[in-house]
N, C-alpha and C positions, 0 to 999 in steps of 0.2 A: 335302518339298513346300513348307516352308514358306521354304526359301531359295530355290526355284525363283519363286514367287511374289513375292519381294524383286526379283528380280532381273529378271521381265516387268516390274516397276512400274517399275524405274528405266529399263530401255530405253522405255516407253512416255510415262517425265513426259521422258527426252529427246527424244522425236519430236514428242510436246505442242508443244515450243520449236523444232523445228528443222519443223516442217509449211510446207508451202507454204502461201502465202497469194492465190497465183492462180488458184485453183479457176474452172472455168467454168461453166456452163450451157447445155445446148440447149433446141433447143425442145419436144425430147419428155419434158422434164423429168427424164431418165436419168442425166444427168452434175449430179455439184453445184454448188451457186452458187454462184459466186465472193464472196470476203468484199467487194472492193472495189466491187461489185454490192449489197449491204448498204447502206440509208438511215445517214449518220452519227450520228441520231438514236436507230437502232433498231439496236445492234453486234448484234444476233443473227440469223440466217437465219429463213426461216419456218419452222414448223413442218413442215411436209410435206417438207423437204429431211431430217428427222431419221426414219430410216425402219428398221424392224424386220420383217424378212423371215424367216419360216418354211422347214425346208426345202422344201418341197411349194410355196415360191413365193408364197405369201400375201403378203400386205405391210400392214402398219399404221404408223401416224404417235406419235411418244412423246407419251403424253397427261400433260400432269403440273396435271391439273384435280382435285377433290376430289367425287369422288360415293359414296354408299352402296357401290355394288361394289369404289371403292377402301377401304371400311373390311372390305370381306367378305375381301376378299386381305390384310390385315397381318397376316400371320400367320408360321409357321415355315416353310411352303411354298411361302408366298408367294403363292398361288389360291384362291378361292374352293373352299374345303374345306364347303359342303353335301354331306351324304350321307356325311359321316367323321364320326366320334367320336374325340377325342383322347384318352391316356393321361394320368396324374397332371402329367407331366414333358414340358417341349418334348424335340423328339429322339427322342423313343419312338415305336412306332408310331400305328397307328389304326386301330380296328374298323371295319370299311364294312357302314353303312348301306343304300347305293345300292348292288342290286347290278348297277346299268347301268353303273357308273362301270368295270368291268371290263373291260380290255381284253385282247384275244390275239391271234395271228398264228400262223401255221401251223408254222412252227419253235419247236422246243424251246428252251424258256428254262430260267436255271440254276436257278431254284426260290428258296425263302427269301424267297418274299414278302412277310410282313409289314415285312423290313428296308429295300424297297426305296421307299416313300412318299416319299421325298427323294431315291432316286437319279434323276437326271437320264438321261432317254433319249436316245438318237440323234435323236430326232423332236420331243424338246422343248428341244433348243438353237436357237436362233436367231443369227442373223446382220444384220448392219447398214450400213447407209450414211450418215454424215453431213453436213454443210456444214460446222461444226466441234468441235471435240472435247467429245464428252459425256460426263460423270459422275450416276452414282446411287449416292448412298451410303443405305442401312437401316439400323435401329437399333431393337433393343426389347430393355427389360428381361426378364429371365427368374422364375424361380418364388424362387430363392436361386443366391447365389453363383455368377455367371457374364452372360453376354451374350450378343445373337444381333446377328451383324454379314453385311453384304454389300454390298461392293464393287465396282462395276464401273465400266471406262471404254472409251470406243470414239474412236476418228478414223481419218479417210482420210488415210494419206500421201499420195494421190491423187486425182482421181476415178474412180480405177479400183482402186483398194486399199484395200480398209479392213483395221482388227485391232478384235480387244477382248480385254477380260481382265477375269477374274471370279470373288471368291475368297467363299463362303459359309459363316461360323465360328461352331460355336454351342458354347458352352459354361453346361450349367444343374446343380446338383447337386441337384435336389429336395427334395421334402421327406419322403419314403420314404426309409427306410434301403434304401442298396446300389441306387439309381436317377440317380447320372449319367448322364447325357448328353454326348459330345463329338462333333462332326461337322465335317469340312471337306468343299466340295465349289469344288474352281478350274477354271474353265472359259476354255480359250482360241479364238476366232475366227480364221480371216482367208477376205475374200472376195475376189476377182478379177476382171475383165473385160477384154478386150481393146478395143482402140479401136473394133472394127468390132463388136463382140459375135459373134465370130466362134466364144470358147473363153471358156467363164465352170467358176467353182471356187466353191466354198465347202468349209471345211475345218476338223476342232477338234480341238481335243484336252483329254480332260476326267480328272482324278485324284478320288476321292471316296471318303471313306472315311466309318464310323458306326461309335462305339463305344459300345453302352450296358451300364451297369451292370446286372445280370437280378436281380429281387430273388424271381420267380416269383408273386408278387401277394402279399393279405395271408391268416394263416394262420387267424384267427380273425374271421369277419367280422362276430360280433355285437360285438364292442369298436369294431368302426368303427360300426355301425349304431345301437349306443344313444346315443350324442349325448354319452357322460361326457365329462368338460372333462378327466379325464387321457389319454384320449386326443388331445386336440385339437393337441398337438405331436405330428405323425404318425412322426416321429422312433419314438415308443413302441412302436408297430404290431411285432407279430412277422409278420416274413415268412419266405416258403421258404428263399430263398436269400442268404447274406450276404456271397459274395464270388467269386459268379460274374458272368461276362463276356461279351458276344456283341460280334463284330468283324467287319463287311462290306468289302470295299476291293475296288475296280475301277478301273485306267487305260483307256484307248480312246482310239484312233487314229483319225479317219476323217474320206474323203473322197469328194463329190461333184463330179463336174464334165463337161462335155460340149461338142462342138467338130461344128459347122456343116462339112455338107464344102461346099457353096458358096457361094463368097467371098464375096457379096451377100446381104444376105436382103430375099426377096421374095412372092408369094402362095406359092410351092412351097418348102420344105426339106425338107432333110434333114439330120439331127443323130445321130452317136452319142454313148451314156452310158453313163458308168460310175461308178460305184457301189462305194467298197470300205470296210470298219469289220475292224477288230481288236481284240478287248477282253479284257483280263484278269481277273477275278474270284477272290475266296476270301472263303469265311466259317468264322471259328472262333470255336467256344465251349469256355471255360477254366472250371472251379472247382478250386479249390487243395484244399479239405477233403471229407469223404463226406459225401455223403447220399443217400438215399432215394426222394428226389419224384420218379426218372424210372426206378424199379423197379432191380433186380440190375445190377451193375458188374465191370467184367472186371478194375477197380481200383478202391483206396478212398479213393484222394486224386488230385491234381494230372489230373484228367479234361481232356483238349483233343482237340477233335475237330477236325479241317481239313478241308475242301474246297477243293478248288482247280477251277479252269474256265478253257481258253483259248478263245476262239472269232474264228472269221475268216470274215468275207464277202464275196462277190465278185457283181456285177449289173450285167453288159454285154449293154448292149441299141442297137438302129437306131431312130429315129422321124422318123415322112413326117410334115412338116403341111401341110395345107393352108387358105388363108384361106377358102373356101367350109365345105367337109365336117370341117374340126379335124385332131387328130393320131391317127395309129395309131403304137402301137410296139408292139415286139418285144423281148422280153430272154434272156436266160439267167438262171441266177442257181446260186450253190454255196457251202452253208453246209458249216462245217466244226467239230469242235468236238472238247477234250477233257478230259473229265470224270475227276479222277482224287485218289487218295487214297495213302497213302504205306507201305500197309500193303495183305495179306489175309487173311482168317478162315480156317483151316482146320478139317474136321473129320472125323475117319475119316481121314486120310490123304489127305481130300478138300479143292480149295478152294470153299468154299460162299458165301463172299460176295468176288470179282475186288475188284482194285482202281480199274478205270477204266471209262469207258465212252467209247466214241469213236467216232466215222461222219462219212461224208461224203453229203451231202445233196443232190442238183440235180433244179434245176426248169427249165423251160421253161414261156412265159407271154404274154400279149399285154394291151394297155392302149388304150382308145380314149378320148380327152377332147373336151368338145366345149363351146363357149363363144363363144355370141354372138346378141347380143341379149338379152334377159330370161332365157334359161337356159342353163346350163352344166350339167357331170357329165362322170361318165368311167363305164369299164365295166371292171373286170380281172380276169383270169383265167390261172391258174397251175396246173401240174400238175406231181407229180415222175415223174423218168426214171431215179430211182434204185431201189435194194431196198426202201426203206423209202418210201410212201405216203403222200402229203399232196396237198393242194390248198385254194384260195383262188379264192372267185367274191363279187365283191365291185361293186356296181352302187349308183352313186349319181346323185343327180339335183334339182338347186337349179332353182326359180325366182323371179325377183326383178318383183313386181308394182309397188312403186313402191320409193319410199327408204324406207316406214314399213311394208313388207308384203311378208315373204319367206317361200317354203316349198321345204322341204327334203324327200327320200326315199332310205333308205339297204337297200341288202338284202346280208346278209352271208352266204355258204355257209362253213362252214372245216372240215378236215377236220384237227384239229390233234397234233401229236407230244407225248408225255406232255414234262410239266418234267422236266429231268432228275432231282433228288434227288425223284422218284417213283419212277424207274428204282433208281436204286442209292444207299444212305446206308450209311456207317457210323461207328459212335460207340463211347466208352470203354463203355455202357449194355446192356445185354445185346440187351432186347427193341427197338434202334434200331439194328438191323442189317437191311439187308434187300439183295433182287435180283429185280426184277421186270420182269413184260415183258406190260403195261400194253397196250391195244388206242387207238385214235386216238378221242382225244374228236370229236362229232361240234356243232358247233354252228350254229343257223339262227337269226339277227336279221331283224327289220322293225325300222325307224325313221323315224319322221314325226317333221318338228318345225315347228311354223308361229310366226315373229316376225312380230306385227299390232299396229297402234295400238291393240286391245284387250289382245291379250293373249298373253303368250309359251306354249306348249304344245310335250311333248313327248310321244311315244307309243313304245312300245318292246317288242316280243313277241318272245321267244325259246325255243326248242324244244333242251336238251341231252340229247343222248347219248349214255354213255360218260363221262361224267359222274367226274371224279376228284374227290376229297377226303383230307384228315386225320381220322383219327374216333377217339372217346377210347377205351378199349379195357380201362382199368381201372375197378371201381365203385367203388373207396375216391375219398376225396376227397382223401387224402394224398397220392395218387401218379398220376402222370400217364405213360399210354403213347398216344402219338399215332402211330400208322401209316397211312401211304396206304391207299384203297381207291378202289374203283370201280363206279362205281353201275351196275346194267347195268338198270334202267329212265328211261323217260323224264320227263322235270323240265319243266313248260312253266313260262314265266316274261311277266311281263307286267305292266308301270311306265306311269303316269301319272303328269305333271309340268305343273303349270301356275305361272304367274307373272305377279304384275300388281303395279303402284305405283299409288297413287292419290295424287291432288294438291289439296291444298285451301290456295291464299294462301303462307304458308312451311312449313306443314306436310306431312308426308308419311308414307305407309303404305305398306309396302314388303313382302310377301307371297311364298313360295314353298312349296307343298304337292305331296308326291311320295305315291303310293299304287302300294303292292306287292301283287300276289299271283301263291302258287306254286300251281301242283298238283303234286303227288306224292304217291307212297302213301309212300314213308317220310320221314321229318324228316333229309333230307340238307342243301337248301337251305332257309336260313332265314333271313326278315331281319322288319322290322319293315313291319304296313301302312302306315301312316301316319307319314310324318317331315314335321315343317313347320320354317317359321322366317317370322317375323314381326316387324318393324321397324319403330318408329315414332319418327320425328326433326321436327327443326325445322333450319333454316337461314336465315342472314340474313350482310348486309355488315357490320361495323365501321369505327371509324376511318377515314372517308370513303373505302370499302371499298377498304382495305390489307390486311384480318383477313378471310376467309370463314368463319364458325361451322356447324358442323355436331355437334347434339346429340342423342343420342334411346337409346331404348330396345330390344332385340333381344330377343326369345324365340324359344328354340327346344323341341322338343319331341319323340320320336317311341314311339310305340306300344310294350305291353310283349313282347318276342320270347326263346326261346331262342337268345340272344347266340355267335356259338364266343369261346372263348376262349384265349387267347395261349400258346405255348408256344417258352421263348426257346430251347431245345435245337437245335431245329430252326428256326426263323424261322417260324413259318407260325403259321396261326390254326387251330384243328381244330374238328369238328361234335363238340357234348355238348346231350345232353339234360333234365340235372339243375338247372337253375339260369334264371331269366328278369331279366332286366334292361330297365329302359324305363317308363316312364309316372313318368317326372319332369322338372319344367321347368327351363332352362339363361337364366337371364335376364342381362343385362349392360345396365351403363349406358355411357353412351360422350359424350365431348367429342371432338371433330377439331375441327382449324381449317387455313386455310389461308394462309399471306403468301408472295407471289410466288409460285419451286417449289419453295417446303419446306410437307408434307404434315404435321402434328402430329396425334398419336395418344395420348388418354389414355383409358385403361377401363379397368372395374369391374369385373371378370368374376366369374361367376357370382354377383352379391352376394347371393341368395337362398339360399343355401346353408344357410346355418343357422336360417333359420325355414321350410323347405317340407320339412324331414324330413333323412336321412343314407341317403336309398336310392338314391346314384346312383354309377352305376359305366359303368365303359368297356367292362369284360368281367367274365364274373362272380367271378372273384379280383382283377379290381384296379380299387379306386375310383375316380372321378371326381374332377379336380384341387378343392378347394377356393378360397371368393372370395378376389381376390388383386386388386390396384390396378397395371396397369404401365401403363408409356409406352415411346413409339418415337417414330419418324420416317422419312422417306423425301423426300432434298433430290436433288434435280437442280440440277447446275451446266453450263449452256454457256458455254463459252471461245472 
């Protein structure tokens, strides 16, 4: 991969040099501005000509301004991570908080969630257009020994062509024995249009892979919890595991694009789309020596378990718009997928646990969007026409009362297909074999959200059931058996989220508090009532403002809850009831500054560490990174 990546950058720094330079502009501001249209004063386009588009069509302008949300995003994710808890180690995963931040879809996914926080989805690549060639280069130090790098650049051979390329490298070896981190994640663009916008494309292709060192958390946690300064090189810690391995990799292929049948466009079209993704997947976990912590083994060294996953989609559909009434469309759509292992269990002469699992999935569907004036929304609605059962009603509804006061309503039906390694796993492990055949989770959202000059607010009520989980299964604390189950009562759920800054002169207070509650009769879902985070900075110009300073304080905080905790075998997080983690503060100092578009980033993170106790942990076998002083950056270059 990583010669593939040599080798986009040098096709792209020659197109750099070889780009035209006669760019145009209309007047609907669709094609880009020509450079020679550029004041000689000011070599760069406006800002609005540098544009990042969503697939679903959104469209934003590159901000390379410095505000509190851009210090909430420098991270390993690069987003604003409220409602996550990080691990010791960039690279690892993270316990979630928020359980709104949850997303699903009615197709079965390949499972081993906890590994996928940095995989990049179909739906969070974006695409771009520029006036001329853009660069952002990131940069932050890591915990020990290693970097977090990412690189990207975009230009239009055209105005009707753009590419980009995008390589995300992190390498940190923490400070837990047996907790590397190494991850690449290259993303490549290109978008399309015809002169007439008759046939537009967008299209990527993305390599990603995660490999973390699993040290299984620490063995003994009153040695981290008493505060002795021999522990305090965490080096010391005995953990479970000291030379096991967890390894994610996915390629994916894919493309959108759709084509007007007549030739004009005017109040009436007609357009069909298509829709297609290919993705590759596997995860394996290796330990070379035996042990214990995941119960009886079918062997007592070199354990490697593989999964492997292919999956292919296919979504051809017609849509009528109209400039009064909006668009209707229509699709098909057929997933395809398969789930498979290299091995099978026999027993009795019997095979008790297959090696694969495989189907082919089709739906039929319709979509109405509607946008104009103060509101917009869409309406969609999918059903399958195959053996297996699913559906998607999905009703959303914006309205925009001025530029300072927006409100939003979202209602979600899903009827959804279990993840696959719910269905079938199997492993070197005894008790991490299984074959199930799991009923369709059922789930029902509400979502309100209102952006006001007062105050941001989200509302969020949801009703599961069928309801799957991981749940621990052994009472020792030495050994961990996490097997799927299935809750067959119902979980109602129900998130409030508000947000406000207040402003006083250069000071500012910057505030975000989320309140949980579950009903159930058992302790399946579990998270914390109360998460906040709270920020207090100062900002002013320098050096007859060349310098923008931005300095302050962040705490965060969330309520004490039965935490799941990590289990790298599988990737997943699983429900236990033995342990509570929470009711400790997360405080950091922070300097930014800003000259021209290079973004500087130095903090203190968690400096509080060592005088507000040793009881903070991410899950309840593995602590909470310790304070640590790093720096980054994030420069934007136009050419």
């Amino acid at each position: 991969m990583k010669y593939l990546f040599i080798f986009f950058l040098s096709l792209f720094t020659f197109s750099v040099y070889s780009q035209e330079k006669d760019l145009s502009i209309k007047k609907n501001d669709t094609i880009r501005k020509s450079l020679r249209d550029v004041p000689k004063e000011n070599p760069k386009a406006p800002i609005n000509l540098y544009r990042i588009v969503s697939l679903e069509k959104d469209t934003i302008y590159v901000d390379t301004s410095l505000t509190i949300h851009k210090d909430y995003k420098f991270n390993y994710l690069r987003k604003d991570n409220f409602g996550l808890l990080a691990f010791n180690n960039d690279g690892q995963t993270y316990n979630t908080l928020d359980f709104g931040l949850s997303q699903s879809t009615a197709y079965p996914e390949f499972g081993f969630k906890a590994k996928h926080f940095n995989y990049a989805s179909a739906k969070e690549i974006n695409y771009y257009s520029v006036a001329t060639p853009l660069t952002e280069l990131y940069f932050k130090t890591v915990l020990e020994q290693g970097q977090s790098l990412d690189a990207f650049i975009t230009l239009n051979t055209s105005p009707r062509l753009n590419f980009s390329i995008a390589y995300k490298g992190l390498r940190s070896l923490g400070k837990y024995v047996n907790s590397l981190s190494s991850t690449g994640n290259l993303r490549f663009t290109t978008s399309y249009f015809t002169k007439n916008k008759r046939y537009e494309a967008n299209l990527h292709f993305t390599d990603q892979d995660i490999l973390n060192n699993e040290n299984g958390g620490v063995m003994n946690l009153s040695d981290f919890d008493s505060g002795n300064s021999q522990f305090t090189d965490r080096a010391r810690l005995d953990v479970y595991l000291e030379d096991a391995s967890s390894f994610l990799r996915g390629k994916r292929y894919f493309l959108d694009h759709s084509f007007r049948i007549n030739a004009h466009e005017n109040a009436n079209n007609i357009s069909i789309n298509h829709q297609f993704s290919y993705e590759t997947k596997f995860f394996e976990f290796k330990k070379a020596t035996e042990t214990e912590r995941f119960g009886e083994g079918y062997v007592t060294s070199d354990y490697n378990d593989l999964t492997k996953n292919n999956m292919m989609y296919n979504k051809l559909g017609a849509t009528f718009s109209n400039s009064l009434i909006g668009k209707f469309g229509f699709f098909v759509e057929n997933f395809q997928y398969n789930y498979f292992y290299n091995r099978i269990i026999i027993s009795n002469n019997q095979i008790v646990i297959p090696n694969t699992n495989n189907n082919k999935l089709n739906a039929v569907g319709e979509k109405y969007y509607y946008n104009k004036g103060k509101i917009n929304g869409y309406a969609l609605f999918s059903k399958s026409i195959s053996k297996q059962t699913f559906s998607t009603l999905d009703i959303s509804a914006k309205y925009k009362l001025n530029e300072k006061n927006n409100f939003s309503a979202q209602y979600l039906n899903l009827s959804k297909v279990p993840d696959l390694n719910y269905i079938l796993y199997q492993s070197d492990f005894v008790s991490y074999n299984w074959k199930n055949n799991f009923k369709n989770e059922k789930i029902n959202t509400i979502k309100l959200k209102a952006d006001t000059q007062f105050l941001n607010a989200e509302a969020q009520i949801s009703t599961l059931n069928d309801h799957l989980y991981f749940s621990d299964d052994d009472a020792s604390d030495s050994i961990v058996i996490s097997t799927p189950k299935q809750y067959a009562k119902t979980i109602g759920y129900l998130s409030l989220k508000g947000s406000k800054e207040f402003k006083l002169g250069k000071f500012a207070l910057d505030n975000t508090v989320l309140f949980q509650q579950v009903t159930q009769e058992d302790n399946v879902l579990n998270v914390p009532k109360i998460v906040t985070r709270n920020t207090l900075y100062y900002t002013d110009y320098f050096f007859k403002k060349a310098l923008y300073l931005q300095t302050g304080f962040s705490f965060q905080y969330f309520t004490k809850y039965a935490a799941n905790d990590y289990n790298p075998l599988i990737g997943e997080f699983y429900v236990q009831d033995k342990t509570k983690i929470g009711n400790f503060p997360l405080i950091d100092f922070f300097v930014n500054a800003r000259v021209q578009q290079c973004r500087i980033f130095l903090k203190a993170e968690h400096f509080n560490s060592s005088f507000t106790g040793r009881n903070y942990y991410s899950a309840p076998t593995y602590p909470y990174k310790d304070f640590i002083v790093r720096f980054g950056l994030v420069w934007n270059f136009f050419q």
